[in-house]
N, C-alpha and C positions, 0 to 999 in steps of 0.2 A: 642308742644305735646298736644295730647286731653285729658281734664280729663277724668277718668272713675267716670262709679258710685258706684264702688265697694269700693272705697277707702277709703271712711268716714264707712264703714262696716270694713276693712281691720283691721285699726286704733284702733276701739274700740274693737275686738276681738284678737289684739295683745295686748290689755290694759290687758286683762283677762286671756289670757291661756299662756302657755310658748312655744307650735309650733303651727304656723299657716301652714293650707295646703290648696294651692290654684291650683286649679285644673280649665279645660277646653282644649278646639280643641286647637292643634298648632297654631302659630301665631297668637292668642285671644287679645297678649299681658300681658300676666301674669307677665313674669320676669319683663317687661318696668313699667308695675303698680307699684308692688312690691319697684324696685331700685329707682322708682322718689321718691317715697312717703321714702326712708332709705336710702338715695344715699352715706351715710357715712360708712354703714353696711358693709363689707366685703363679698365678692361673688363669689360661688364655683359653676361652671357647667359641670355637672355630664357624658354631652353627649363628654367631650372630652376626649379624650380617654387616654392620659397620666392621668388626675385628675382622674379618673377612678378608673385607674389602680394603682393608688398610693392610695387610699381612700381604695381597697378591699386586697390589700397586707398588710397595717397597718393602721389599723381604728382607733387604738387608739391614734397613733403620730399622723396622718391628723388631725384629730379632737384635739388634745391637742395645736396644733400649735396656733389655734386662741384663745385659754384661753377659758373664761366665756363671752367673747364678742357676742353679737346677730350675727347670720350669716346668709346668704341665700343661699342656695340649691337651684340650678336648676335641674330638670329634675330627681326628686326622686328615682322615682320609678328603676331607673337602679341598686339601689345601693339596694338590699332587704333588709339586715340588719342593714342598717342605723333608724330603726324604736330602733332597741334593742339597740342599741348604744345609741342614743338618750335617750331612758330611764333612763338611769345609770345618764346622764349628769343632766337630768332634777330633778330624786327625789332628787340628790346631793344641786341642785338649783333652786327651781320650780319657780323663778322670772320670771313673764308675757313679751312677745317678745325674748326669746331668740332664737328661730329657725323659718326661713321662706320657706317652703317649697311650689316645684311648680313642675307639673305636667302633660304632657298632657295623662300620661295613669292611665284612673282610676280603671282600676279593680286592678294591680297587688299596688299601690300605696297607696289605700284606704284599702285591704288585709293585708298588709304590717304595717300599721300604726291602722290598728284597735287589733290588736295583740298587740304590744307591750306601744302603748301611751294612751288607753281610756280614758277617761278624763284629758289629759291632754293639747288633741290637737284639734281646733276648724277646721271643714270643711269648703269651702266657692268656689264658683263655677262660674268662670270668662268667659261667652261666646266672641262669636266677638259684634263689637258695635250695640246700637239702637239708633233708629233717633233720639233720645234725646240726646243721647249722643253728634252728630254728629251734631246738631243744629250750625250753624253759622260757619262750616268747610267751603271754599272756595271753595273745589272740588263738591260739592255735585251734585250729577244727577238732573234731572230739572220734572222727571215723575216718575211716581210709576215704570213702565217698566225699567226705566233708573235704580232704585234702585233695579230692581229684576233680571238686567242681570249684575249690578255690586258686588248685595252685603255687606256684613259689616264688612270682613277682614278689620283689620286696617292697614298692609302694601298699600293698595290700595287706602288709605287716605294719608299716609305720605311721599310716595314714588312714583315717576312717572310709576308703571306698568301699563303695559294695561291689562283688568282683563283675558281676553282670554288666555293669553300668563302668568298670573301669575297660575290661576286657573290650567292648566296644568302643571307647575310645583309640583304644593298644592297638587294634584292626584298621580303625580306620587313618588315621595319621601317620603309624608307621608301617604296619603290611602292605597298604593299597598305595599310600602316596610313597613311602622308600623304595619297596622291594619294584614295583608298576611300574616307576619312573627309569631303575636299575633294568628291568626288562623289557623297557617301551612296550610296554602294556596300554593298547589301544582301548579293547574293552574290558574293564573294571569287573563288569559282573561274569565274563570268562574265569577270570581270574581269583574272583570270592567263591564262583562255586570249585573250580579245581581247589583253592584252599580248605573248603567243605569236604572234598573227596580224599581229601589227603586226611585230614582228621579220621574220618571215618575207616579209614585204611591202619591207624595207626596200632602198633604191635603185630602188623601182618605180614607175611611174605609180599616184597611189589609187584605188581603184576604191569608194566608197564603197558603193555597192548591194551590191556583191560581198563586200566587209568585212563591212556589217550582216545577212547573211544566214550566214557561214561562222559570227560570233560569236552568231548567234540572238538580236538587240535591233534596238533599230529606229534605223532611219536620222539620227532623233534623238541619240538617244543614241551614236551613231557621232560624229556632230560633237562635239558636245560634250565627249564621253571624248577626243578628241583635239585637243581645243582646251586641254583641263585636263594633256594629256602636253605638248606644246608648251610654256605657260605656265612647266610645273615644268621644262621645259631636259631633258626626254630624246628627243623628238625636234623636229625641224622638217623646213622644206617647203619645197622649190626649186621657185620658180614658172615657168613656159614664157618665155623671150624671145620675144615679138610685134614685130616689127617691121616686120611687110604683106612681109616676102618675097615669101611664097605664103599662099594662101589656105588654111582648114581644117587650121590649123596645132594640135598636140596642146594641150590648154586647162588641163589637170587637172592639179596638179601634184604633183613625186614626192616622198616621203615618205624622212626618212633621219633614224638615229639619230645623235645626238651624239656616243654612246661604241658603237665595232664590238662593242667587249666586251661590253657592258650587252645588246645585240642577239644578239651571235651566243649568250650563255649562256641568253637566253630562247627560243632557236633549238634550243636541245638540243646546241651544241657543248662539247663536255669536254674536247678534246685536238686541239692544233692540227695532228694527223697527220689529224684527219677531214676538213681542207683538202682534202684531196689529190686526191678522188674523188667530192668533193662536189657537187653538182649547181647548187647558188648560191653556188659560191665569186666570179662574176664578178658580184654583186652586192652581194656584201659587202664586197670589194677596193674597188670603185665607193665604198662607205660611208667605209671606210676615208680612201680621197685626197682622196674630197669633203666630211668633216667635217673632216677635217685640214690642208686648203688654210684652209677658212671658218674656223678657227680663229685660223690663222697672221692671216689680214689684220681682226682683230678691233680691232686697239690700231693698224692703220695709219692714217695723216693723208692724204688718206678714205682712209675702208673699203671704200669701193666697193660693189657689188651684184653680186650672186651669181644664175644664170637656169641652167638647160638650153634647149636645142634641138631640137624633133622638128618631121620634115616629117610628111605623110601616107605618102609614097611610104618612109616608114619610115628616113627618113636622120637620125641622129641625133649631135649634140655634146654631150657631158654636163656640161661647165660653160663659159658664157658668163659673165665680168666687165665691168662695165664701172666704169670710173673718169674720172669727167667727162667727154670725149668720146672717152676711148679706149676699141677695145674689143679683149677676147683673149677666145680660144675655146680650150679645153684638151679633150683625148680623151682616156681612161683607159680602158687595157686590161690585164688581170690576169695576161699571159704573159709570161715574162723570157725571150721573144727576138724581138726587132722585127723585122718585116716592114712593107715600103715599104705595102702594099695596107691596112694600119691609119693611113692618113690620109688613107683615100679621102672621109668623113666631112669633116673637118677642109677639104679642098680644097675640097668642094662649098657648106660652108658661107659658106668663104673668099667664091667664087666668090658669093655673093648678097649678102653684104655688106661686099663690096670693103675687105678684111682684107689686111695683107700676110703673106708668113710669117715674118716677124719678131714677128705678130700670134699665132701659132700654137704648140700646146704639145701633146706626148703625153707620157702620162705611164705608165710601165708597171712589172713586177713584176722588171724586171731590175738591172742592179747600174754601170751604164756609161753618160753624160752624153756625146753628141753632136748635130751637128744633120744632117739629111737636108733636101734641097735647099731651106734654108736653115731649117728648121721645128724647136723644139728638144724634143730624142729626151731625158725626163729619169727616173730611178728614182722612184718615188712619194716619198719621203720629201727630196728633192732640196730646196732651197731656193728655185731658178728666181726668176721672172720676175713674182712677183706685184704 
């Protein structure tokens, strides 16, 4: 098994609160976290349908059977009133670690649980793997291409799928029939091509008019289906750093998937040789370092914030951090051979918000960790400076 990096986060927020709730996309690995790290705990999954169904006929024998003993919930949010049950159990005995909740639908779950548990229940948000994670795995792809047409599902690490033939299953069971049913989703193939146009969009600024007109639904319905992909953990949204540099700074922010995989197979990618000559390959690589950076400082003590940068005059940083009052600016370029003139970006930025280059980070497709006049030159999957 791969460790995660959530764990030593898990651990210490079940030291302090009485329910943990761990959320993320299907097959992230949530429950697998959860059971190695309590594997003595007792464990109830909500998605089978007799336990269900027995948990929402008598909620107070279900839950009385296991005593005061810590338990794990799978799959919360089916069960809505297990937040209010929960309550009774917990002011009865507010002792830290007694409930482990997991998740992959966040709106009705986190709804659910912000009503009846406030302060009683820590949040915490379990993506698929990053290259760190994944450091010293046997399977691992051999190119950045290799890692953006296979992805960071962890089935795809621990089990023999091929990601083509898993990826299409991942689509059709959980996107079409979870997310379709969460959005009464009439017509399916509506909804597989807006998920095709959202891949294809990814690393872009959003152009909502432009979406709702290419997927033929209205502008409405544009938000919202993308409020509802969000929520379920398959994409999010890098908002613009404002900080009055200059005026008429870009406002809209860009859209990126969680897993390169998940995106590039709704993309029509099959084989990481269609990298090569592909025409959005430098927006996918962009997917790739910037879901995979955001990953990595997920479980950091802060986490800090995560921004892009675009001027008008078209000058653009693709992730600004900041953490308390530091700030770093990183550029991501998709070529494994640096040139000085790929941190003209990066200097100008520098130059407005009085950064040093110690401040500064490129991050490219190549395979060699140096720094150019003092700024650090690092391979995408590098561990650096977060």
């Amino acid at each position: 098994m791969i460790d995660r990096a959530s764990a030593a986060r898990i651990i210490s927020l079940a030291k302090q609160f009485p329910v943990l709730v761990l959320t993320g996309p299907r097959q992230s690995g949530k429950t697998t976290t959860i059971r190695s790290l309590y594997p003595k705990l007792p464990y109830v999954n909500l998605e089978q349908p007799d336990i269900l169904a027995q948990a929402l006929d008598d909620p107070k024998a279900f839950l009385k059977r296991y005593g005061n003993e810590p338990l794990i919930i799978d799959e919360a949010q089916r069960w809505p009133d297990l937040p209010s049950w929960l309550q009774i159990l917990v002011d009865a005995n507010p002792a830290p670690g007694r409930f482990f909740l997991t998740g992959s639908n966040q709106p009705l779950l986190k709804a659910h649980v912000a009503q009846s548990l406030a302060g009683r229940a820590a949040y915490l948000h379990q993506s698929t793997f990053s290259s760190a994670e994944l450091a010293g795995c046997p399977t691992l792809p051999e190119t950045a291409d290799g890692w953006m047409a296979k992805g960071f599902y962890p089935p795809l690490y621990d089990r023999p799928f091929e990601p083509l033939d898993w990826f299409a299953q991942y689509v059709n069971t959980y996107v079409e029939r979870d997310l379709s049913q969460l959005l009464h989703v009439k017509d399916l193939r509506s909804f597989h091509r807006f998920l095709k146009l959202c891949a294809g969009r990814t690393g872009q600024v959003i152009n909502m008019a432009d979406l709702a007109r290419d997927a033929d639904v209205s502008h409405t319905t544009v938000k919202h289906w993308l409020s509802v992909l969000e929520a379920g953990f398959l994409i999010f949204f890098l908002q613009p750093w404002q900080a009055n540099y200059q005026k008429r700074l870009v406002k809209s922010p860009k859209l990126y998937f969680w897993d390169v995989g998940l995106a590039a197979y709704l993309a029509g990618i099959s084989d990481a040789r269609q990298w090569y000559s592909h025409p959005q390959r430098g927006a996918f690589f962009e997917t790739l370092v910037v879901s995979d950076l955001i990953k990595r400082s997920l479980y950091a003590a802060p986490p800090g914030e995560w921004y892009f940068w675009a001027s008008p005059q078209g000058i653009e940083v693709d992730l600004i951090r900041t953490c308390g009052t530091r700030l770093r600016a990183i550029e991501i370029k998709s070529t494994q051979t640096f040139k000085p003139e790929h941190l003209k970006n990066l200097k100008a930025f520098a130059a407005l918000a009085g950064l040093e280059p110690s401040d500064l980070e490129l991050r490219y497709d190549g395979t060699e960790s140096f720094s150019h006049q003092g700024i650090s030159i690092l391979p995408w999957a590098a561990l650096g400076m977060l």
